[in-house]
N, C-alpha and C positions, 0 to 999 in steps of 0.2 A: 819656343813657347807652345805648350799645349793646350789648345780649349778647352775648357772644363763644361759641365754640366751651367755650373752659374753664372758664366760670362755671354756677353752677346757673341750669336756667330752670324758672319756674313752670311748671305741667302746665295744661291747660286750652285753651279756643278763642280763636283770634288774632281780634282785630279791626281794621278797617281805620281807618283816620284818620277816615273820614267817622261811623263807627257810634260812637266815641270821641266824636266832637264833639255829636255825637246827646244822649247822658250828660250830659255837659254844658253841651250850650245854647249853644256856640262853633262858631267858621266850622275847615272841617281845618287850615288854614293854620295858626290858631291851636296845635292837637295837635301840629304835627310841629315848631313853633314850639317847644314844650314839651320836646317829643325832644331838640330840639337843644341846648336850656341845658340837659338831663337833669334835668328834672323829674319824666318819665316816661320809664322806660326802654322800648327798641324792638329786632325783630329786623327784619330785611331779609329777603326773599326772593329767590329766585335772580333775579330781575327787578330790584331794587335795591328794589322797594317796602316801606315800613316797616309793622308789623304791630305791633299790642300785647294783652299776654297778660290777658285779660279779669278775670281774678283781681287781678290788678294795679292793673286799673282801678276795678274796685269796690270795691278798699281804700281809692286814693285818695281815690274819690268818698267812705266813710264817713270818709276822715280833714278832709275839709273842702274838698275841691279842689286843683287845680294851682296855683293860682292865689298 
């Protein structure tokens, strides 16, 4: 799932696919793998790069993984 413009975004520091996969012990391939069946929602940057809201991520991490 990607954020849009008109949805609420978490507040907090974005992280890159690589510091994601960090967390959890997976290659980025795998994170943006994740993005993409929206397992983990992602914003873009003007560059096209995907970003995730760290909050986010250490929810999932306490909810048991992507996975």
């Amino acid at each position: 799932m990607v954020v849009t413009a008109d949805q609420p975004r978490p507040s907090g520091r974005l992280l890159t696919p690589s510091e994601v996969a960090a967390v959890f012990r997976v290659d980025p391939k795998t994170v943006t793998r994740w993005a993409a069946a929206g397992r983990i929602s992602s914003v873009r940057t003007p560059g096209g790069h995907r970003r995730f809201y760290e909050s986010e991520v250490r929810a999932l991490l306490d909810a048991g993984g992507a996975a």
